[in-house]
C-alpha positions as CSV (number, residue, x, y, z in Angstrom):
1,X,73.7,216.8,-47.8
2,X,73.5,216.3,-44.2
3,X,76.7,217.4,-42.7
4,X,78.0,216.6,-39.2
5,X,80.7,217.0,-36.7
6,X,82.5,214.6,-35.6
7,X,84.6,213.7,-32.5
8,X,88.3,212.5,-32.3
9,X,87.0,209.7,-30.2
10,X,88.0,207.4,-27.6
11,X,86.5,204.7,-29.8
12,X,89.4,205.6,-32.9
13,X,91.4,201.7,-32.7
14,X,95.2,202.4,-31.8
15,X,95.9,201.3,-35.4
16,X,94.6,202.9,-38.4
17,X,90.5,202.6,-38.8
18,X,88.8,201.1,-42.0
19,X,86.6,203.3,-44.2
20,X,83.7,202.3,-42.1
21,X,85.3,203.0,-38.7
22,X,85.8,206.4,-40.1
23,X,82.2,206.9,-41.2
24,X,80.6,205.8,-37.6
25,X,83.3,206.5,-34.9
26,X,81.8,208.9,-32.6
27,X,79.8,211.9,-34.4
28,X,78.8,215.1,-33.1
29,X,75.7,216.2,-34.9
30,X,76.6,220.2,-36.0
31,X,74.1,222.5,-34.8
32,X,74.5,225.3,-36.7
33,X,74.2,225.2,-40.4
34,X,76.5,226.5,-43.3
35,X,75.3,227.8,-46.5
36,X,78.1,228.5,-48.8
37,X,77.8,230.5,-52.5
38,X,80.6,230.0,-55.0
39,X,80.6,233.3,-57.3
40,X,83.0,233.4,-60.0
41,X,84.4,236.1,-61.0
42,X,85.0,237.0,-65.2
43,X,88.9,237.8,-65.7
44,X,89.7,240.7,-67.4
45,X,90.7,240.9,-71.1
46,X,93.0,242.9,-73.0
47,X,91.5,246.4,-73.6
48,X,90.2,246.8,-77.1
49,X,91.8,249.4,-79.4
50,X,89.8,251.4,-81.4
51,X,91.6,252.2,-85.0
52,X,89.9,255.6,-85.5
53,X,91.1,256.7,-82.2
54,X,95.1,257.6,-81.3
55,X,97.1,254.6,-80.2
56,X,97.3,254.3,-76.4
57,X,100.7,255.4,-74.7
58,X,102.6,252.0,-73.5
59,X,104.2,252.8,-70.1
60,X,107.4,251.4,-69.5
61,X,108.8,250.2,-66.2
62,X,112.1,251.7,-66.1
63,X,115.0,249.2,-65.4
64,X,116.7,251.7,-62.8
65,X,113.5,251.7,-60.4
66,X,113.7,248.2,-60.2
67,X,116.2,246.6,-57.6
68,X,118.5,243.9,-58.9
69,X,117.8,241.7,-56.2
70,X,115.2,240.3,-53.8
71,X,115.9,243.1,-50.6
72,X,117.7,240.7,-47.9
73,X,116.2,239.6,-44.6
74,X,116.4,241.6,-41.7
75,X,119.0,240.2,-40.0
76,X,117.4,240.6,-37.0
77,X,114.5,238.3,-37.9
78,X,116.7,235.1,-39.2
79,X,118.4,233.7,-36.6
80,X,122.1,231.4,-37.8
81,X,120.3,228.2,-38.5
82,X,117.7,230.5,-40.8
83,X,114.6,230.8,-38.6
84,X,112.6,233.4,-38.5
85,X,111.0,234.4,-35.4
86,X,107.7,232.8,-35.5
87,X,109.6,229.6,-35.8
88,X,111.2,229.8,-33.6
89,X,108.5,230.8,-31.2
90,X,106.5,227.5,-32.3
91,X,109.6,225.5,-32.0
92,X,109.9,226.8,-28.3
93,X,106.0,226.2,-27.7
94,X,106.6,222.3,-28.9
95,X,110.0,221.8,-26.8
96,X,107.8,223.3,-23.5
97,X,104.5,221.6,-24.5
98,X,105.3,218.9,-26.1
99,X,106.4,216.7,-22.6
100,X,102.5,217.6,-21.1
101,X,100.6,215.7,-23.8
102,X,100.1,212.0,-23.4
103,X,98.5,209.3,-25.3
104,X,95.3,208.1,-24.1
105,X,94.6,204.4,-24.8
106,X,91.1,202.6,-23.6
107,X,89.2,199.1,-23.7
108,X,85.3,199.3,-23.2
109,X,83.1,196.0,-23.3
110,X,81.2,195.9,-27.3
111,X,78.0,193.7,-27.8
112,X,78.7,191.8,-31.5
113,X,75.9,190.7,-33.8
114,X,75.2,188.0,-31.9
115,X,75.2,189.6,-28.5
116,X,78.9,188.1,-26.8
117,X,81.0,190.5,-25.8
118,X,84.3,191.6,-27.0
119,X,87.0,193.7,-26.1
120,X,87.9,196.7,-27.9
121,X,90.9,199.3,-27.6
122,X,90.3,203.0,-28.4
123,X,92.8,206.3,-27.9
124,X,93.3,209.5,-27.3
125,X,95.5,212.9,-26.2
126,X,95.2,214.6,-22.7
127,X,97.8,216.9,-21.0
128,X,99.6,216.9,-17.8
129,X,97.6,219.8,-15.2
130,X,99.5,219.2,-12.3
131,X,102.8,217.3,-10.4
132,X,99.8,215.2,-8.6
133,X,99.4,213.2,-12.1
134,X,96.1,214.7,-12.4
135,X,95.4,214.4,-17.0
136,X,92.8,216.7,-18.5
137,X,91.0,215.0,-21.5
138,X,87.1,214.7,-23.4
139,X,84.8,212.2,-22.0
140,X,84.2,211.1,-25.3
141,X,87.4,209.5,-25.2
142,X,87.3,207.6,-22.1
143,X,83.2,207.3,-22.5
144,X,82.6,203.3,-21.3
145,X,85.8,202.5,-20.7
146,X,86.9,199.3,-18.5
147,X,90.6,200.3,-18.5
148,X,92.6,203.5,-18.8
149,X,96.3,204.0,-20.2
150,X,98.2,207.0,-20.2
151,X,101.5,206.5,-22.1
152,X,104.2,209.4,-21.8
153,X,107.2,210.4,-24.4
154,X,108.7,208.1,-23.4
155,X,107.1,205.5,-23.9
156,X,106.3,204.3,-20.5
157,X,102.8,203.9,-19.7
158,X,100.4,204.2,-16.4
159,X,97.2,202.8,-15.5
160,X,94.8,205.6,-14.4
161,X,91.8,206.1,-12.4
162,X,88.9,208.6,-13.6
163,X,89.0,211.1,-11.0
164,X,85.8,213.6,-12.5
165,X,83.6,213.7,-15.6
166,X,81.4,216.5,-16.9
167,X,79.6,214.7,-19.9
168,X,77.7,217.6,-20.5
169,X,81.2,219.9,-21.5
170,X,82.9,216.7,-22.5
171,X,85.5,217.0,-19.8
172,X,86.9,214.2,-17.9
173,X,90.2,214.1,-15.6
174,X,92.3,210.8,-14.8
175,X,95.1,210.7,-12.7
176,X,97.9,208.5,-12.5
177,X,100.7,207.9,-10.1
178,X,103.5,207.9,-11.9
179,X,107.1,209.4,-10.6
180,X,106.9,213.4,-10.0
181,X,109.9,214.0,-12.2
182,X,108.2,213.0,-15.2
183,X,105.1,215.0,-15.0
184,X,105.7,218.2,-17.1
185,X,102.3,220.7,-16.3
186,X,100.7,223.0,-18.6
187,X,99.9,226.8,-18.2
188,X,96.6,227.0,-18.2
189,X,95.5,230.8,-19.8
190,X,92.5,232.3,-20.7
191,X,89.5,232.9,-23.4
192,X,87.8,235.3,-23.4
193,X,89.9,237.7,-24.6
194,X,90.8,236.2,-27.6
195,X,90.9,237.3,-31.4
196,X,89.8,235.6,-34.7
197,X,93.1,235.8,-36.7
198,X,95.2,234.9,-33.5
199,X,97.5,231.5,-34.1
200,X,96.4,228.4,-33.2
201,X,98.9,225.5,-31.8
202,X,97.4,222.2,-31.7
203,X,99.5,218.9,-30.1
204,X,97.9,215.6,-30.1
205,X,98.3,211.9,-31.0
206,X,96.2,211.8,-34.2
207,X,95.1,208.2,-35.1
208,X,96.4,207.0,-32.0
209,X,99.8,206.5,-34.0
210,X,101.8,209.6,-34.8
211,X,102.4,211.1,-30.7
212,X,102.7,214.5,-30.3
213,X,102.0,215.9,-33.5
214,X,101.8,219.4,-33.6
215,X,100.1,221.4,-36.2
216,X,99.2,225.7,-36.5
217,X,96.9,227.6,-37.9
218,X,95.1,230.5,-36.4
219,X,91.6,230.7,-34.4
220,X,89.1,231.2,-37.4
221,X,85.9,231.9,-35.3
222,X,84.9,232.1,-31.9
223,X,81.3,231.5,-29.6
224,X,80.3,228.4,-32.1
225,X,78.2,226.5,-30.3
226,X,78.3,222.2,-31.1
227,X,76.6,219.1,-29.4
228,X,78.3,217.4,-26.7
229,X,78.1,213.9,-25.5
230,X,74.8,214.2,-24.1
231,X,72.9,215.7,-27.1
232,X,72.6,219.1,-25.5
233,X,74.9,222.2,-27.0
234,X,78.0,223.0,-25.5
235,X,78.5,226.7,-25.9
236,X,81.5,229.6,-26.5
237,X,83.6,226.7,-28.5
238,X,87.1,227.8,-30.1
239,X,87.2,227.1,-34.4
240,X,90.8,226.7,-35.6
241,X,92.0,225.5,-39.0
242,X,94.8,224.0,-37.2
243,X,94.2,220.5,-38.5
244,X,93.3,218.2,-35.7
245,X,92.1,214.4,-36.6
246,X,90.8,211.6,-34.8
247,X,92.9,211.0,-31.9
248,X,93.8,214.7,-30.9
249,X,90.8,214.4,-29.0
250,X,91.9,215.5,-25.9
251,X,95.1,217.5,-26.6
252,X,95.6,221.3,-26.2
253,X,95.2,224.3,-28.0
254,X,97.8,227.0,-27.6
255,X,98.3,230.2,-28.2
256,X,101.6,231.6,-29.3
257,X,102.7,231.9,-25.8
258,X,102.2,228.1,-25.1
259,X,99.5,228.7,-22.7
260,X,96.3,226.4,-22.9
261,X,93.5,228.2,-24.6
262,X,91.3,225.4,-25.1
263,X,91.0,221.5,-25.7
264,X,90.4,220.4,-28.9
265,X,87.3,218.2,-29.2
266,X,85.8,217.9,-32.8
267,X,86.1,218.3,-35.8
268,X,83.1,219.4,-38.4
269,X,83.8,217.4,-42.0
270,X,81.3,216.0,-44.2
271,X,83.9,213.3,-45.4
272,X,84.8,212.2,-42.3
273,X,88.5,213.7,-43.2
274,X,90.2,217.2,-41.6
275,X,89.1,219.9,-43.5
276,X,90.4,222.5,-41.9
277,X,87.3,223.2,-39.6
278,X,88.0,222.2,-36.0
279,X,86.5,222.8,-32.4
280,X,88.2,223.4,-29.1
281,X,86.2,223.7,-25.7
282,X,87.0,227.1,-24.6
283,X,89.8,226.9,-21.2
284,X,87.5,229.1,-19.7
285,X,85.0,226.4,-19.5
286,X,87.8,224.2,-18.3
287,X,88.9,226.8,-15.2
288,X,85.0,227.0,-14.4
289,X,84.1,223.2,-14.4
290,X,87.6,221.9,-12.8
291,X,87.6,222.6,-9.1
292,X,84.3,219.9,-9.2
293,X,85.6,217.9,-10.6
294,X,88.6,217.2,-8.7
295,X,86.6,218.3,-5.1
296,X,83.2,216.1,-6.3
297,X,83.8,214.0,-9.0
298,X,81.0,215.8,-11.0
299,X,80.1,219.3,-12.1
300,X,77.1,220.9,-10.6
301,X,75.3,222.1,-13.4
302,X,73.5,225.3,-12.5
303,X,69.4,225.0,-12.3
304,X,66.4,227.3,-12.5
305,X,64.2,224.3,-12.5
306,X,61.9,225.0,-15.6
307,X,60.3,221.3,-16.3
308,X,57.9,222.8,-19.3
309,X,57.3,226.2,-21.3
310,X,56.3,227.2,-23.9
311,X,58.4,229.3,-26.5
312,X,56.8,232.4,-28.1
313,X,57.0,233.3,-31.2
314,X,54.5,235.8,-32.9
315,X,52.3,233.0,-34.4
316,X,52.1,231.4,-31.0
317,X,51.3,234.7,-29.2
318,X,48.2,235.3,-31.9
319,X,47.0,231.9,-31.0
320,X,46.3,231.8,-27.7
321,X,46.3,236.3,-27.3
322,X,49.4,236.8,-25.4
323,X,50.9,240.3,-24.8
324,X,54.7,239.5,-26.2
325,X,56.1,237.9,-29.0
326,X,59.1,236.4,-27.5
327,X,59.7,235.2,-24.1
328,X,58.6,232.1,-22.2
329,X,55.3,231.1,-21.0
330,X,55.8,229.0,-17.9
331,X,53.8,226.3,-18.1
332,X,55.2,223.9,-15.1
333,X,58.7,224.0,-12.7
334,X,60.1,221.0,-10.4
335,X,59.1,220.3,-7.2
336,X,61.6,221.6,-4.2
337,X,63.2,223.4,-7.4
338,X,64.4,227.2,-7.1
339,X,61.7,228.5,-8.9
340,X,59.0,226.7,-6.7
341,X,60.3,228.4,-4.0
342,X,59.7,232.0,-5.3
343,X,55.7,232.9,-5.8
344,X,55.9,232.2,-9.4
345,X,52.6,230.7,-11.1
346,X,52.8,228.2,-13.8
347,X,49.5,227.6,-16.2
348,X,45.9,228.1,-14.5
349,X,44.0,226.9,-17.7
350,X,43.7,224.9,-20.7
351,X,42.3,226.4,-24.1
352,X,41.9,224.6,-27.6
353,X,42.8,226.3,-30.5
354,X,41.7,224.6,-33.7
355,X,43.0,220.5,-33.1
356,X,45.7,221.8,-30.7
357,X,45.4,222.4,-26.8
358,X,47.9,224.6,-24.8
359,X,48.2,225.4,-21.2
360,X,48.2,228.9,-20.2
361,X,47.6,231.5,-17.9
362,X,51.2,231.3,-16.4
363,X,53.6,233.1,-15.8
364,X,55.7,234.8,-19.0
365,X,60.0,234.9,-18.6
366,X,61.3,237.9,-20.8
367,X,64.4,238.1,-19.3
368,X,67.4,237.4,-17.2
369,X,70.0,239.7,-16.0
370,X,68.0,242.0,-18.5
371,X,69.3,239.6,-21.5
372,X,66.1,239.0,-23.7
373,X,65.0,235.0,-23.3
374,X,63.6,233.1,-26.5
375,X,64.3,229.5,-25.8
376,X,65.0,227.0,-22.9
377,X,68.0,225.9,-24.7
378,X,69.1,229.5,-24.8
379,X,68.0,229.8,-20.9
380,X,70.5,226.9,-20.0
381,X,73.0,228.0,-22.4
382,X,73.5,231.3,-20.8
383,X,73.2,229.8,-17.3
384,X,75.8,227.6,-17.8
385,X,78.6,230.0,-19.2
386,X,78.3,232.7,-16.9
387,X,76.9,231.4,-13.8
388,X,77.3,228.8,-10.9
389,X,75.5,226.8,-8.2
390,X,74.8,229.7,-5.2
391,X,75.1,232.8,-7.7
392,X,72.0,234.8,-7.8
393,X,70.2,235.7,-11.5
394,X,67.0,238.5,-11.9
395,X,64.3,237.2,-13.6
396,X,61.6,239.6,-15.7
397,X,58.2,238.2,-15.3
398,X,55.0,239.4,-17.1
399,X,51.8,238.4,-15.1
400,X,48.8,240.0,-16.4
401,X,50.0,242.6,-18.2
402,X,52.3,243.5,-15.4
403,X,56.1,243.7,-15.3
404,X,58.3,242.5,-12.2
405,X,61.7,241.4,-11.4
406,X,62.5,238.7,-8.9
407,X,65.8,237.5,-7.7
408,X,66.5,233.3,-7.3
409,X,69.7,231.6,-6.3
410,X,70.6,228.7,-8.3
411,X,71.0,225.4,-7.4
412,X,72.5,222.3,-8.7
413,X,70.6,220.5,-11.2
414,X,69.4,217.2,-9.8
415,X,70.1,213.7,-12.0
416,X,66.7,212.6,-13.4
């Protein structure tokens, strides 16, 4: 069974979808793969007596050890309207929060069968970051979209203008000019330091009908990486079994404290239903990407400028005789790119091996920042969550047999 992950998307109608809306509105293909065993465990029977042997002693709970009652509350905990502390806490978050998130509605241009055009309306959650109207949300949700609506608590709605979009992280921010008074900003916090087991508070408009729903659980996993808008993986995502549907897109995730800690983004069901697995880009992401995005518009992705390699793996190194088994053999790099500009050498030669030719001779990437490199995908990944346009990374080449570190500035990543 092919499973996937799917987006609360822009593209979820403002009333409820049909069965087939479900199955087709925006999917995230899942990029990591789950393989579950379901052992079941015998229950244990009476033991057996043996009637040649002496009759096992019975031991008797004695009526005095027990206490006649349930032990009472500490009064301490249980506040006069009988809430306990953590309610009360997640109450609080919701009274403080709740104002920030907003409901997200679209219209983007559809082609029918027969090629006319037709409008259709979408939504989705986003939260206040600022007393300038600026609205964090996913680009998934505003993705094509003609005409943006961001509609408050109460009720009152504003049209706004896409400020900055990061496709690749799924981040977009919108601003609206609506009256300062009735902007209510989050607290942005932080991610890295947090713990599976941790809660979870999620606030969203699932559905694009029930506003500022708010629903806990606790973060179940952390680092899971998922595929973004753009097909490529988007890195160090938050999982929470707080249950988050189509139409949270968009809306924080908060920790107990009612700081930000993430945005939830997706959800991972084979049904198509919550099932208690859902994904949250980290706020980390969110602080690094953010100051582009309202300065430029866009985030500059950072670039090495790789345009082909080879990755090694022992099979491929017995092939064509290579001195590692894991690494990257550097096959071409971009014009004016970073790498260019260093004295790195792609491949010199071309051999046949059997039916298949390779290009070799080149230059072979072990490492960077003395992290071992297998894969472009894992290249990009780690240049994108731990460094930026102008930061410097060490590179360990193998050339001939011979080890040596160079150090490259990174630049932005060019549209192609």
């Amino acid at each position: 069974m092919k499973e996937t992950i799917k987006a609360m998307t822009s593209n979820v109608p403002a009333r409820q979808p049909s069965n087939s809306e479900h199955r087709t509105t925006g999917c995230f293909r899942h990029l990591f793969l789950a393989a579950g065993t379901l052992i079941i465990l015998g229950g244990c029977g009476h033991p057996g007596t043996d009637q040649n042997s002496a009759a096992l002693p019975i031991v008797q709970l004695q009526a005095q050890n027990l206490p006649a009652t349930a032990s009472e509350p500490d009064a301490n905990l249980i506040d006069d309207s009988g809430l306990d502390i953590a309610e009360r806490r997640v109450i609080g978050v919701y009274k403080r929060i709740s104002p920030a998130v907003v409901n997200i509605t679209t219209q983007v241009l559809a082609r029918t069968f027969f090629y006319g055009v037709i409008p259709q309306e979408g939504a989705g959650s986003g939260f206040v970051l600022d007393k300038e109207g600026h609205i964090l949300t996913n680009f998934h949700v505003i993705k094509g979209a003609q005409q943006i609506e961001v509609a408050f608590g109460d009720e009152t709605a504003w049209p706004a203008r896409l400020v900055g979009t990061d496709p690749r992280n799924d981040i977009a921010v919108l601003q609206v000019d609506t009256p300062k008074e009735a902007l209510v900003p989050v607290t942005l916090g932080a991610s890295n330091d947090l713990q599976v087991g941790q809660r979870a508070i999620a606030i969203g408009n699932p559905f694009g009908e029930f506003s500022r729903t708010l629903t806990t659980g606790v973060i179940s996993a952390l680092n899971r990486t998922i595929e973004g808008p753009e097909k490529l993986g988007i890195s160090g995502i938050i999982q929470t079994d707080a249950a988050i549907n189509r139409g949270n897109s968009g809306g924080p995730l908060l920790d107990s404290s009612g700081r930000v800690i993430g945005m939830n983004t997706a959800i991972f069901s084979p049904s198509g239903n919550n099932v208690g697995i859902g994904f949250a880009i980290p706020v980390d992401t969110i602080r690094r990407v953010l100051p582009d995005l309202l300065a430029l518009g866009h985030y500059r992705h950072p670039w090495l400028g790789i345009r082909y390699a080879y990755a090694i793996s022992s099979g491929l190194a017995k092939t064509i005789d290579l001195p590692v088994n894991e690494g990257l053999l550097l096959v071409q790099v971009f014009q004016d790119s970073p790498l260019m500009k260093t004295d790195i050498r792609g491949a010199q030669q071309e051999v046949i091996r059997g039916n298949r030719r390779f290009f070799v001779g080149g230059d072979i990437l072990t490492k960077i920042d003395d992290m071992p490199i297998s894969n472009l995908d894992q290249l990009r990944l780690y240049l994108e969550s731990n460094h930026q346009v102008g930061d410097e990374v060490h590179i360990t080449l193998l050339r001939n047999g011979q080890e040596r570190t160079i150090t490259v500035p990174l630049a932005e990543e060019p549209n192609r």
